[in-house]
C-alpha positions in Angstrom: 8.0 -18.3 -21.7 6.3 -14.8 -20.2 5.2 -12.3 -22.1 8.2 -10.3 -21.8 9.9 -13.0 -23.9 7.4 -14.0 -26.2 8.4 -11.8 -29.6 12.4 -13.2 -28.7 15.3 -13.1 -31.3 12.7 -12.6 -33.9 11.6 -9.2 -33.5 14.8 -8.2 -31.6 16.1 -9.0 -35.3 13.0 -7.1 -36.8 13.6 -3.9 -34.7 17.5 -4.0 -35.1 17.1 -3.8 -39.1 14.2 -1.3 -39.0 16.3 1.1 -37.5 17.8 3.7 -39.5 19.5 7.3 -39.1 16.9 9.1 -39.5 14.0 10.3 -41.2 12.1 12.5 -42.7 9.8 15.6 -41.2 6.4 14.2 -43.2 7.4 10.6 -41.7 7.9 11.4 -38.3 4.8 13.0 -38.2 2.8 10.1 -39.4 3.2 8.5 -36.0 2.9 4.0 -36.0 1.3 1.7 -38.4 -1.2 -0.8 -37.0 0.4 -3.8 -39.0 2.1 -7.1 -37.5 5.4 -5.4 -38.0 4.9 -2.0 -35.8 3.4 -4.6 -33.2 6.5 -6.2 -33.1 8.8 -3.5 -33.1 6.9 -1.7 -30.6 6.8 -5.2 -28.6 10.2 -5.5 -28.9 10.9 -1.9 -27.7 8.7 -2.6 -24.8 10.6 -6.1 -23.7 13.9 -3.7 -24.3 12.4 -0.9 -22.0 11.8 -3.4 -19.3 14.3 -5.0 -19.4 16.3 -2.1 -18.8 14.8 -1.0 -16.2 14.9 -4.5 -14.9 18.6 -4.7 -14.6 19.5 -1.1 -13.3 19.0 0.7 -9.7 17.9 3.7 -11.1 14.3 4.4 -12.7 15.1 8.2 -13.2 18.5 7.6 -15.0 17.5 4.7 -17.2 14.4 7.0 -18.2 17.4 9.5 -19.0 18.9 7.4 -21.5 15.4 6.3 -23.5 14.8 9.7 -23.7 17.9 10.3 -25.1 18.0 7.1 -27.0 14.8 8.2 -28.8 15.0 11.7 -29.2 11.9 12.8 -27.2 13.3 16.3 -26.0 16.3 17.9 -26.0 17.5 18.2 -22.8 16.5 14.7 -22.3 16.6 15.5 -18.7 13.5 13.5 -16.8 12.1 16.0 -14.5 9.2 15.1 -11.7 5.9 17.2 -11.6 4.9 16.5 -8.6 1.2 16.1 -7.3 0.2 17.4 -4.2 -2.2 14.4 -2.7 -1.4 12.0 0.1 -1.5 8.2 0.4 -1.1 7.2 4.3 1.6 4.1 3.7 -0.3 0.8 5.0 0.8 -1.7 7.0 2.0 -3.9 4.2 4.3 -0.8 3.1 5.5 -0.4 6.7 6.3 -4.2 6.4 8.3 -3.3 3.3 10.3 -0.7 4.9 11.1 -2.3 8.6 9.1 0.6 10.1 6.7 0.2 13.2 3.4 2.3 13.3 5.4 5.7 14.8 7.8 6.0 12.1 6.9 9.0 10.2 7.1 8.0 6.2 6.4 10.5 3.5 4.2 10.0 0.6 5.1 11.5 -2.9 3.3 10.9 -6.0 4.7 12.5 -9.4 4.2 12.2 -12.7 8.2 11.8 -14.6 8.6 14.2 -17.4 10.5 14.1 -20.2 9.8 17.7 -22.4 6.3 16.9 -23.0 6.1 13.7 -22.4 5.0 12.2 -19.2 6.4 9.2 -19.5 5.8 7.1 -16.2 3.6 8.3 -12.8 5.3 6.8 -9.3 3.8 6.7 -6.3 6.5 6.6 -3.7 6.8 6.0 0.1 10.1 6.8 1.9 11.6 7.0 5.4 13.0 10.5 5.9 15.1 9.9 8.9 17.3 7.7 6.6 18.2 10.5 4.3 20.2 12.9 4.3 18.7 17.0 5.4 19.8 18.1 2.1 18.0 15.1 0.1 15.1 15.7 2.2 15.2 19.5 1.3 15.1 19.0 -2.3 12.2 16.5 -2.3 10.3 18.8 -0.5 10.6 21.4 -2.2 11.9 21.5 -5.5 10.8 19.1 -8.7 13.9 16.9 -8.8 13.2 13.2 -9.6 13.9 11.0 -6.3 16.3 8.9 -7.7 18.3 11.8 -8.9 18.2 12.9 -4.9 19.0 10.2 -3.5 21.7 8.7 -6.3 24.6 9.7 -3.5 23.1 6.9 -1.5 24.6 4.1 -3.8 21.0 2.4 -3.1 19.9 -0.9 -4.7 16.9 -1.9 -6.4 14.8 -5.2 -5.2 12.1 -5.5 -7.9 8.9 -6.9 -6.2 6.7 -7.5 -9.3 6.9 -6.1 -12.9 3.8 -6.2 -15.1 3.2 -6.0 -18.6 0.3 -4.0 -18.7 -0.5 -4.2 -22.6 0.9 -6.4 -25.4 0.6 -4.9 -29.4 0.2 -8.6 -29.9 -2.3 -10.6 -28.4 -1.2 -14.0 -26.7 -0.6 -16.8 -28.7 0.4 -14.7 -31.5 3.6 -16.3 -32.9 1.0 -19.8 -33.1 -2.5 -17.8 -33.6 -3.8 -18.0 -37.5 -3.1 -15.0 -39.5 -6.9 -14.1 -38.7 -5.9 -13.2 -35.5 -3.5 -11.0 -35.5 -4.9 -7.5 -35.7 -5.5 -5.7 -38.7 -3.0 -3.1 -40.3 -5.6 -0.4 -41.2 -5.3 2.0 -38.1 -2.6 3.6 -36.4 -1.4 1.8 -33.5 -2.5 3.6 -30.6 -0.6 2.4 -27.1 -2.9 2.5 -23.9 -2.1 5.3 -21.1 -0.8 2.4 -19.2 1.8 -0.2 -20.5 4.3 -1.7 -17.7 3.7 -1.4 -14.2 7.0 -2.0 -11.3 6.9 -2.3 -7.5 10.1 -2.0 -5.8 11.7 -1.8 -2.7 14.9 0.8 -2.5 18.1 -0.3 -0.1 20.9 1.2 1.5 23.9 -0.9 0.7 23.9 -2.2 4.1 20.3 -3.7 2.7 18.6 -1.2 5.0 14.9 -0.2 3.1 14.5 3.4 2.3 11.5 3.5 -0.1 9.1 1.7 -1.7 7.7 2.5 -5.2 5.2 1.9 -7.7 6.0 2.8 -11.1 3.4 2.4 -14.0 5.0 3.2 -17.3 3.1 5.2 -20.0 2.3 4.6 -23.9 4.4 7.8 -23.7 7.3 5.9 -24.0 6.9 4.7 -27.6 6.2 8.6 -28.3 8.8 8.6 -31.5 8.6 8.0 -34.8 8.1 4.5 -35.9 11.3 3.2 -36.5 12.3 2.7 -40.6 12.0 -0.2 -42.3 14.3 -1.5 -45.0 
């Protein structure tokens, strides 16, 4: 079994009862215990996250619903800040997309915003000349998300790796002596970096318009510990 589905029905289970309908100001300040529940929870919502973004086209709209889903700004509204560097595409990248060595291909690395919260950074390489003017327009120049430019497209997603960049748990935990498991006494602090996607955008007709890298914050567990029982 991966790691995606090592916690299984059990802390699925766990996470579904710990969720109430809200919660107090003081408590949703007090941010995650470092016990081997919040582990699992937060496990659990990572397995969820991914596996969400797993099974839809869209990056940008399924960051749309977490946000949502978890209350981390109103508009939840993912928004891309972009930052102004280049990253010539390689020859593996070129591969990717079908391109030969004289087919322009645009670079754009942003970091995906939701409020305050950046919740993933994409680096993203894309043929122009198979968008549209306007789509083209509005990634240069404005702050829109690329999947919420080019959604008109009907593309599809072809996952080329997904990674699971940290685990609250270490492995082996469900068989691991209680020893091992880590200690409840501090917060549980997620890394800056805890999924990582590569992924290959098609036109229906399975023609490749982008390729992207997407690596997922600690951001996205930026909400209150959910409430237990």
């Amino acid at each position: 079994m991966t790691r995606f589905g090592q916690a299984g029905c059990l802390a699925m289970t766990i996470l579904a009862l710990s969720h109430g309908p809200g919660r107090a100001d003081e408590d949703a300040k007090a941010g995650w215990r470092g016990d081997f529940v919040a582990r699992l929870e937060a496990l659990a919502l990572l397995q969820s996250l991914n596996a969400d973004l797993l099974s839809h086209d869209s990056a940008t709209l399924t960051l749309d619903r977490w946000c949502a889903a978890h209350g981390l700004a109103s508009p939840a509204r993912i928004v891309a800040e972009r930052i102004g560097d280049d990253k010539p595409a390689t020859e593996e990248v070129r591969h990717q997309l079908r391109v030969d060595p004289s087919e322009p291909v645009r670079y754009r690395h942003v970091r995906l915003r939701c409020g305050t919260h950046v919740l993933s950074e994409a680096d993203n390489w894309y043929v122009p000349a198979r968008l549209t003017p306007e789509m083209n327009h509005q990634l240069d120049m404005t702050d829109i998300a690329f999947g919420r430019a080019v959604q008109a497209l009907r593309f599809q997603r072809h996952t080329l790796s997904a990674k699971l960049l940290w685990s609250p748990l270490p492995d082996g935990w469900e068989v691991a002596p209680e020893a091992q498991v880590p200690p409840g006494e501090a917060p549980l602090t997620p890394p800056a970096q805890v999924i990582e996607h590569r992924a290959v955008l098609r036109l229906p007709d399975g023609t490749p318009f982008s390729e992207v890298v997407e690596t997922y914050t600690g951001a996205v567990l930026a909400f209150p510990e959910p409430r237990r029982p």
